[in-house]
Each structure stands twice: as C-alpha cells, then as structure tokens.
MARGUFI-863939 format. One line per 2 residues: their letters; for each residue x, y, z of C-alpha. Coordinates in nm, 3 decimals. Example, Ala and Ser with C-alpha at 12.3 -4.5 7.8 and 13.67 -1.06 7.14 Angstrom:
<recs>
as) 1.230/-0.450/0.780; 1.367/-0.106/0.714
</recs>
This chain:
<recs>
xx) -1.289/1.065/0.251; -1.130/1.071/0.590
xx) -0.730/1.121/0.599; -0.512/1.060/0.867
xx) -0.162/1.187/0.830; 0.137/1.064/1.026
xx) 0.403/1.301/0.822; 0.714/1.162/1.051
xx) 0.929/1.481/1.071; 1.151/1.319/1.322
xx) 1.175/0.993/1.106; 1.441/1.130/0.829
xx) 1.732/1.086/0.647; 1.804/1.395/0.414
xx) 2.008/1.202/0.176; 1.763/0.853/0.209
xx) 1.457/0.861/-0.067; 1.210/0.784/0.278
xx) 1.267/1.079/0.374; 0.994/1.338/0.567
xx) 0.985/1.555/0.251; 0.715/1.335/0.122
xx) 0.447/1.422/0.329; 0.446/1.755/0.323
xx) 0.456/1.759/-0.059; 0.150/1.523/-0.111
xx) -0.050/1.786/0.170; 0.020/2.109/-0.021
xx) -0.078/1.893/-0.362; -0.429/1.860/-0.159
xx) -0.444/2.198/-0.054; -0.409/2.309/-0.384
xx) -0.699/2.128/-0.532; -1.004/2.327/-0.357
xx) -1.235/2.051/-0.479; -1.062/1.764/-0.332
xx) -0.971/1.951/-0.034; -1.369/2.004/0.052
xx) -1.469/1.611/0.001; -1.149/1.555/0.300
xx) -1.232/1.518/0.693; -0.864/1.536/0.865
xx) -0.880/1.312/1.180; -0.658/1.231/1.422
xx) -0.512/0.861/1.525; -0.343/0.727/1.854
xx) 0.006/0.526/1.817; -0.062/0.122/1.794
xx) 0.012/-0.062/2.135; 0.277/-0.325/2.168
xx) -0.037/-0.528/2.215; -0.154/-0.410/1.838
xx) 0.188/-0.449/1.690; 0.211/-0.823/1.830
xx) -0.126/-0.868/1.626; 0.164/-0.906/1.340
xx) 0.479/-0.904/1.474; 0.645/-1.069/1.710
xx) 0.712/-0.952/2.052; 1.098/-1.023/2.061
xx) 1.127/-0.795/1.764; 0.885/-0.539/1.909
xx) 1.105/-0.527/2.241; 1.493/-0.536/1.991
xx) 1.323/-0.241/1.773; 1.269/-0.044/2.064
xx) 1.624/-0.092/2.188; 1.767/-0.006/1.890
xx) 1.651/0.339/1.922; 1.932/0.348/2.211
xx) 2.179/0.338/1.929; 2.018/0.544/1.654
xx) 2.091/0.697/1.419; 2.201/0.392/1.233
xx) 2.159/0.125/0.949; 1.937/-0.187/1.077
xx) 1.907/-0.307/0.709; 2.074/-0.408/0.434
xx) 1.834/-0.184/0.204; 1.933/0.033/0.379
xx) 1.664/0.063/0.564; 1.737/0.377/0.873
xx) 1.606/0.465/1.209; 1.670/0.814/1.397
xx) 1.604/0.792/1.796; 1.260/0.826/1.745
xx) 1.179/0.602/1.428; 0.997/0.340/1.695
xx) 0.762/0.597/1.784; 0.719/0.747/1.468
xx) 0.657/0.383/1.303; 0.375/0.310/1.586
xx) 0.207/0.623/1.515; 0.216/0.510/1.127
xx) 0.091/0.163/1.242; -0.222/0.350/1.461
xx) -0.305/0.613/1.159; -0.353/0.250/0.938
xx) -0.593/0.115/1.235; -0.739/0.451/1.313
xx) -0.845/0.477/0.919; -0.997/0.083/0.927
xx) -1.209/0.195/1.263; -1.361/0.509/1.066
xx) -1.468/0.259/0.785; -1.696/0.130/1.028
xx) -1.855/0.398/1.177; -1.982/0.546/0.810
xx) -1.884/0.356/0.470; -1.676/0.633/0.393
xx) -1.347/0.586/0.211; -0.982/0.646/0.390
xx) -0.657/0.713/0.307; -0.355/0.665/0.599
xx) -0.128/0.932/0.473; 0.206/0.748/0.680
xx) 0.544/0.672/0.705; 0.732/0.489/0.753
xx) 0.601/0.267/0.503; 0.513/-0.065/0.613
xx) 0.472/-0.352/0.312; 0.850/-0.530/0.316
xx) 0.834/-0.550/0.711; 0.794/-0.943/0.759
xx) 0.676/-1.045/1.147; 1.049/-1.104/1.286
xx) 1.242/-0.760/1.133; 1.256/-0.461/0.984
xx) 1.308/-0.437/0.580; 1.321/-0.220/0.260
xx) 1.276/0.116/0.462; 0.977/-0.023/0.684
xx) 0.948/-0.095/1.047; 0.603/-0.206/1.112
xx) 0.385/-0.410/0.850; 0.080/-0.116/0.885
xx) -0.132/-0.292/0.635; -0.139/-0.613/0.756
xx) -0.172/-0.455/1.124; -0.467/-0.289/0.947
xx) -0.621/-0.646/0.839; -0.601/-0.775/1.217
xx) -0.784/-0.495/1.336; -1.079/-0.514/1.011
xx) -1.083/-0.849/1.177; -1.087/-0.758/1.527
xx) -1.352/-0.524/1.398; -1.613/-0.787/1.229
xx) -1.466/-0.792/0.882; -1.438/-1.196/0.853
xx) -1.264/-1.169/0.485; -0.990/-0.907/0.391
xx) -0.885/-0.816/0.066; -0.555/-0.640/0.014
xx) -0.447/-0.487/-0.327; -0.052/-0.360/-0.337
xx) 0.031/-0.185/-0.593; 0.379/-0.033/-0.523
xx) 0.620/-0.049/-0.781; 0.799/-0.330/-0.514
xx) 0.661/-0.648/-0.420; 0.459/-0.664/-0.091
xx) 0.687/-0.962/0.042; 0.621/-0.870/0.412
xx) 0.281/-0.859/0.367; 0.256/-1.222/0.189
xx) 0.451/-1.345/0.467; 0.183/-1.240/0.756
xx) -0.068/-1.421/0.559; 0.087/-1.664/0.345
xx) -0.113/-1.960/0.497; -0.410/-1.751/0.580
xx) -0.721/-1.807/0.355; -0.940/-1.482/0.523
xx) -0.679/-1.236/0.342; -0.692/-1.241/-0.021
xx) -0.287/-1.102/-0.139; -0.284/-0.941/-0.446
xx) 0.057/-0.786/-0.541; 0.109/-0.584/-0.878
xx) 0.519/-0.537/-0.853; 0.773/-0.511/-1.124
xx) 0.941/-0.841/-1.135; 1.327/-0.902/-1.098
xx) 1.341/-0.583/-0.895; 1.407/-0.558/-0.489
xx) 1.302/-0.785/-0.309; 1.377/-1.018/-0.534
xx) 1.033/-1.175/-0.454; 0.645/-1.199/-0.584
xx) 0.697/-1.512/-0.851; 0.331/-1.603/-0.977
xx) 0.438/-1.962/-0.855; 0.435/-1.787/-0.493
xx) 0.029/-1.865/-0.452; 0.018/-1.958/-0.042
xx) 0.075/-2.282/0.121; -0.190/-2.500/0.284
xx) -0.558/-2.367/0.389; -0.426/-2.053/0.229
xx) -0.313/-2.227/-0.089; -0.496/-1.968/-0.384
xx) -0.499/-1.667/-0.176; -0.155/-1.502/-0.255
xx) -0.210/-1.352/-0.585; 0.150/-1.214/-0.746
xx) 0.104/-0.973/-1.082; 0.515/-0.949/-1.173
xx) 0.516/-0.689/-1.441; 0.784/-0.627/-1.719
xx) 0.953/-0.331/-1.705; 0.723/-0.066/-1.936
xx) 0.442/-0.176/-1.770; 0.138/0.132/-1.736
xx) -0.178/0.212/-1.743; -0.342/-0.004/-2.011
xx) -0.190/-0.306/-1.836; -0.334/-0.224/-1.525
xx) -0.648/-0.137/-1.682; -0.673/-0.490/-1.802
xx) -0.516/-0.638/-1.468; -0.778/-0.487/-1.330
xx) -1.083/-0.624/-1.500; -0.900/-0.939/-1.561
xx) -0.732/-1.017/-1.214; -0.882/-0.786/-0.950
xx) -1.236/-0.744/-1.019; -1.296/-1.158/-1.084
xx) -1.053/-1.219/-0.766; -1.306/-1.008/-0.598
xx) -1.609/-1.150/-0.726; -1.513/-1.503/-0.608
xx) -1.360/-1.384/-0.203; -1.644/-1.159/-0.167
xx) -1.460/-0.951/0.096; -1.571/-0.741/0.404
xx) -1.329/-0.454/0.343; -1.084/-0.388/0.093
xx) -0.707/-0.249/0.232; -0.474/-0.066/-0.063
xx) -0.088/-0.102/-0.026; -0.058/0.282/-0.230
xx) 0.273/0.311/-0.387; 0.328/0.558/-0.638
xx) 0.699/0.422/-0.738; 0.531/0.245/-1.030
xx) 0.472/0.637/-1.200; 0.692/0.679/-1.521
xx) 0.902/0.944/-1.327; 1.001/0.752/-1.024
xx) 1.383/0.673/-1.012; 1.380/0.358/-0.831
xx) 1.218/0.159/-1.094; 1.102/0.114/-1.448
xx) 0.744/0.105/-1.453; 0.505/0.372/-1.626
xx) 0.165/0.446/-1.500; 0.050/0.791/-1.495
xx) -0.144/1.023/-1.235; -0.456/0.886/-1.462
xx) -0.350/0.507/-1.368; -0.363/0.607/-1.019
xx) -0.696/0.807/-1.091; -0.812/0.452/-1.247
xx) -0.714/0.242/-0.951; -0.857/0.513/-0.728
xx) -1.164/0.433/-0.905; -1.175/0.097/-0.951
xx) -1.098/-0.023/-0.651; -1.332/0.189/-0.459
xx) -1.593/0.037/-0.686; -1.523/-0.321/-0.631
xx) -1.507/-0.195/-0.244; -1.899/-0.038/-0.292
xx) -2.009/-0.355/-0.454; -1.873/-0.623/-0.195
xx) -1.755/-0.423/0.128; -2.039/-0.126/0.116
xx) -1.782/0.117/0.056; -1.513/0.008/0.297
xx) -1.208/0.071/0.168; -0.856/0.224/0.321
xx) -0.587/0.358/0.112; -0.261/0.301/0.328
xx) 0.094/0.483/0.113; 0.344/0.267/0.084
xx) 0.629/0.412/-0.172; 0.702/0.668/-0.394
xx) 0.982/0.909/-0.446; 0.957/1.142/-0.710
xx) 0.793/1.440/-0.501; 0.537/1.576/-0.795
xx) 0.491/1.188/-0.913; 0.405/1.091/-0.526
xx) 0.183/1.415/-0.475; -0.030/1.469/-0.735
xx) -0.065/1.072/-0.786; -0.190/1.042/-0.431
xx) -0.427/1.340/-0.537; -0.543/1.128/-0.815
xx) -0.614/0.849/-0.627; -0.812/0.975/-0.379
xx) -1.013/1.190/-0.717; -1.077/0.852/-0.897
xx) -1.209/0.739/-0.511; -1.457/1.025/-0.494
xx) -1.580/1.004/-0.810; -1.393/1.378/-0.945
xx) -1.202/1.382/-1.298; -0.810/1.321/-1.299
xx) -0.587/1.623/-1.305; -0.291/1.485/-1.413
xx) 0.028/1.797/-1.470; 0.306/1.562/-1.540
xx) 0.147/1.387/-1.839; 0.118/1.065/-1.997
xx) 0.445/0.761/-2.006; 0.703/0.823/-2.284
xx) 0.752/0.506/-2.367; 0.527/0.205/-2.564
xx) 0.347/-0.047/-2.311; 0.488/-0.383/-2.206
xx) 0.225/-0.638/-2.371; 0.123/-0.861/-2.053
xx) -0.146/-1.087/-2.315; 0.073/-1.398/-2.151
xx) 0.106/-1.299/-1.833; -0.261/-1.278/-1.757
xx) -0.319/-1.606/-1.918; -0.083/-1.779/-1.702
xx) -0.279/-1.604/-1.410; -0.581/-1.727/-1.520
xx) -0.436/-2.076/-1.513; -0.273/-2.050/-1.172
xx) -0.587/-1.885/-1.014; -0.856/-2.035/-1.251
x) -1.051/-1.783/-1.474
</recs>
C-alpha cells in the first residue's frame, strides 16, 4: 500500500476536534504493527496548483481563501470550521497528497491511503465547511479522470454526510456518490430522496443510518448497496471518503462500528476495487476524533485492504444494532435492485 501523509502541524486548534494530534496518533498506531508497517511504501506528494484546485472549486473562492490567511487565526464557518495563517497551504498540500495517491494507482495497481488534513468532504465548490477547506476527494476524481479513469466511484463512509462532495457531482453521471452518514446529524443533508438531477439522475446514492447503526448493517449495506451499485457502474477506480467518526467511541455522533467494521470495509471495498478497477483504489481520511478509535481503525482499514486479520484493542459496540431491513428496501426501490 502506498501512504502519503500530510499531518498539518501548522493547521491546529488545540481546543478544535481537527486538530494536528490526529496524525501523529494514527502513524505511531502503524509503527506499532510490524506487519502492517512492512506491506507500507511512504511517498511523498507536491501541494495541488490553483490550476488543480479550480478542477473543483471555483477560482473566486480559491483567490478569498488565500486572503483570508491575512487575517488568521479566525472562524470562516459556522461549524466552526478554523484556519491558522497557514491553513491555505496546509489544505493544498492535503489536496496534492489525495492526487499524488490517485497518480501511484496508475503506475502499479497498488492500493493507497492519503493520510491528510484538513479533511475535505463538506467543502462544496464556492466555500469552506464543516472543518474542510478543499474538497480532496472530489479533486482526487478530476485527476482519476485527467488520468484515463472514464468512471469514478466514490464510497464515504464518515459518520457525516459527504454534502460537498454530492454537490461537485450532483449532475455528473461518470461519478457514482455513495454516502453511508447518520441521518438527522450535521449537515443536515444526505436524504435517500437526494439521488442527482438530470444526466446524473441515479448516481447520488445516500445510506442515512439510525443512530445504533454498526457493523452488521454495514455488512449488509455492503453486499446489498455497494457491491450491486458496483456491479452495474463498472468503475475505473474506486476513491474512499475514510471517516472513522462512525466507531462506537467517537463523541461527535451515535453510530457503532468497530475497528473490525473498518477491517470489513477495508476489505470489501478493495475487493470490489480488484474486480472492476484492477486494484485501484485510494483511501482518502476524512473524520474521526477519538484518537485510539481514529488510529487503530485506520490500521484496520488498511489490514482488511492487504488482506492481514483485524486487530481490534478497543472491542466490539455496547449497544444492540439499529435494524435497517426497511431502509435497504426503500434503496432498492429508489436505485432498482
């Protein structure tokens, strides 16, 4: 697996959640696990170029963000959502790690996880949002396209609905959306209704999840939602909006997987990427914000990706599952079977 990490130190806000703790906490996880550690190339990424960044957003927000740096530190969201003097740097670097790790898919069909922040999913084209700058992902997609990849499948499954990324490609039938979230939570977005709007009509693809929600459920989202979703788009390369805020421990929310749900999706998602994108497939972190939740779920990930057993320390959800039978059969009727 190749990893690029952008850990931010300059980006930080000791008493924010995004904060450049994170980083640092999910590295020393990997150094810990000697196995894991010894399947990982560490490679290095330039910043994106205004030109990269306009791929996505637009250049009048580009040109504001940069100015706002004049002012930082300061609150540019209602979040909040922070930026330190040099957050615009720190956010293009994120941004180049994301493109850097879609570029080494095509040299060898080797997996990749962008180890970034800021994160990147709320950031519509015209503004920053939900502690993210720069849309990474779907800067990601452009390039994949740029690249060759004609048909671009993004999975996001933070804890938060990937509203900035639906945005970007709301109309676009060559990305195929697909957003596990807890529903009624921040943004306040990702209703199964919400499906894309003209030639992109059927390619926005929202999972909102009832509090409870864990690993069984996306077990069964994922042979019921992803892998059929998959079978149908056939896509080039598969992108992964990795949040680990949907972990039983996290304090933002109320969802439960475990470090062997992330181990699952780790898996499972590398093997749809091996059966339609020969083994293309970039991991890209979104949230997370319990420190042992974030770290040793990223490490769990990236196991189920490599084909290595979970390891999971923190142990299974306390609580019973959320029963999502009727959620997945209205899915099936909004998206077909």
């Amino acid at each position: 697996m190749n990893l690029f990490s952008i850990p931010s130190p300059d980006h930080h806000d000791d008493d924010h959640p995004e904060n450049a703790k994170r980083i640092p906490a999910i590295l020393n996880a990997i150094t810990n696990d000697a196995t894991l550690q010894s399947l990982i190339s560490n490679l290095q990424s330039s910043p994106a170029s205004d030109d990269q960044l306009a791929t996505i957003h637009d250049r009048v927000y580009i040109n504001s963000l940069r100015d706002v740096m004049k002012r930082a530190p300061a609150y540019i969201d209602t979040a909040p959502t922070y930026v330190t003097p040099a957050s615009f740097d720190c956010a293009a670097a994120a941004a180049g790690a994301a493109i850097a790790a879609v570029e080494s898919t095509f040299r060898t069909p080797h997996s990749a996880f962008a180890l970034i922040r800021p994160p990147g999913h709320h950031a519509p084209p015209d503004r920053a949002m939900g502690f993210c700058l720069f849309n990474n992902i779907a800067i990601a997609a452009r390039h994949a396209q740029k690249l060759g990849a004609k048909k671009v499948m993004i999975v996001d499954f933070d804890v938060h609905h990937g509203n900035g990324t639906q945005d970007c490609f709301y109309d676009d039938p060559s990305v195929l959306f697909i957003s596990t979230h807890q529903a009624g939570i921040y943004p306040g977005t990702g209703y199964i209704d919400e499906i894309g709007s003209g030639a992109g009509s059927g390619y926005t693809v929202n999972v909102p999840l009832a509090a409870g929600a864990g690993d069984t459920v996306f077990a069964q989202i994922a042979e019921q939602v992803f892998i059929p979703l998959a079978d149908r788009f056939q896509p080039d390369i598969l992108l992964v909006s990795s949040g680990y805020d949907a972990h039983w421990r996290d304090p933002l929310a109320s969802l439960q997987l475990s470090c062997v749900g992330y181990h699952f999706l780790g898996r499972n998602l590398s093997e749809i990427a091996r059966k339609h994108c020969g083994g293309k497939i970039v991991f890209v972190l979104e949230g997370g914000y319990d420190l042992p939740a974030l770290s040793h779920g990223v490490v769990n990930t990236m196991r189920g990706a490599l084909d290595l057993a979970a390891n999971d320390p923190l142990g299974p959800a306390p609580r019973r599952e959320a029963d999502v039978t009727r959620l997945i059969e209205k899915l099936k009727t909004t998206h077909g079977p």
